[in-house]
DODREN-332127 format. One record per residue (C-alpha): x, y, z; residue in one letter. Coordinates in steps of 0.25 Angstrom, whole numbers, plus 2048, in hexadecimal, padded with zeros to 3 digits. Example, Ala and Ser with C-alpha at 12.3 -4.5 7.8 and 13.67 -1.06 7.14 Angstrom:
8317EE81FA;8377FC81DS;
//
This chain:
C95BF78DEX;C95BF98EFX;C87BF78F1X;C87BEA8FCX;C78BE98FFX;C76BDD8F7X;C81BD6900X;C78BCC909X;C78BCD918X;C7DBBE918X;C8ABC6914X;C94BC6920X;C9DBCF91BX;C9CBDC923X;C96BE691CX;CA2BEF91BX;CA9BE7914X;C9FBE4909X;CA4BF0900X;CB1BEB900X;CADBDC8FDX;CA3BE28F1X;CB0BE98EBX;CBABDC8EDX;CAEBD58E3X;CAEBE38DAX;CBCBE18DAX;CBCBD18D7X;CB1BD48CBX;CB8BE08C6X;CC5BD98C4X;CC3BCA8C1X;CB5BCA8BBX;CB4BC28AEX;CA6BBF8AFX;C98BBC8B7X;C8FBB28B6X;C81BAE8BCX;C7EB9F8BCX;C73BA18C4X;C6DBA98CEX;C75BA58D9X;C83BA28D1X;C8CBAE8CDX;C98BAA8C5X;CA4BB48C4X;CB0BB28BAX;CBBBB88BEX;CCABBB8BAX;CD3BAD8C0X;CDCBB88C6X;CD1BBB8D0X;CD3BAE8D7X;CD8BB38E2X;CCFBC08E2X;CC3BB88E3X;CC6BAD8ECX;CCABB58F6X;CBDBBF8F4X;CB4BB28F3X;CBABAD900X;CB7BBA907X;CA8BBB902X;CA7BAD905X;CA9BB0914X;C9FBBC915X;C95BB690BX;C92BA690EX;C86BA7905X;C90BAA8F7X;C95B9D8F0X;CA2BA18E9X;CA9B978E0X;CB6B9B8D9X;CBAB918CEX;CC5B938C2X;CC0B8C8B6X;CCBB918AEX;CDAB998B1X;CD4BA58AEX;CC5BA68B3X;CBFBA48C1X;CB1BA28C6X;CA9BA78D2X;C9CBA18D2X;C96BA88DEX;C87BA18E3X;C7EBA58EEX;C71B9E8F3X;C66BA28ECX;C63BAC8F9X;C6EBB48F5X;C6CBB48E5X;C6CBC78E9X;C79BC48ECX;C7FBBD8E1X;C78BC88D7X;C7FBD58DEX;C8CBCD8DEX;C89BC88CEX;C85BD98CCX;C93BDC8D1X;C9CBD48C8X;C93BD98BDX;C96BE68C0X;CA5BE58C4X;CA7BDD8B8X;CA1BE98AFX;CABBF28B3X;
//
């Protein structure tokens, strides 16, 4: 998946590198991906492999930066599990569903 449109204006990354950032997550969901849930409609929980800590942290720090309006939490509830709960205000819910459609689909291949 490449297409950026759904990425908000509020989004400081610059546009060129977008792609790149898109295919870091790709990569994250791809490799580390055990599961995805929808707590709500402004809540995305990811469980991924506890290797990925240092994957995701460092990603999460990045988009944290670009993308203020992202809540990330990272938490390990046990050795071999972590979960990223990602949350948005509820202006921002189009958001959380494109990134929600990507772990789907990264995590189906």
């Amino acid at each position: 998946m490449t297409d950026d449109s759904w990425v908000p204006d509020a989004c400081t990354l610059p546009t060129t590198e977008r792609p790149l950032r898109l295919a870091e997550f790709d990569g994250l969901f791809r490799d580390a991906l055990r599961g995805v849930d929808r707590p709500a409609a402004r809540h995305l929980r990811l469980h991924l492999d506890g290797d990925a800590e240092p994957v995701a942290r460092d990603l999460i720090a990045r988009e944290s930066a670009c993308c203020s309006f992202l809540t990330f939490d990272l938490a390990r509830p046990d050795g071999d599990v972590l979960t990223l709960d990602v949350r948005v205000p509820a202006a921002r819910v189009a958001v959380l569903d494109a990134l929600a459609r990507r772990a789907t689909a990264a995590r189906g291949r």
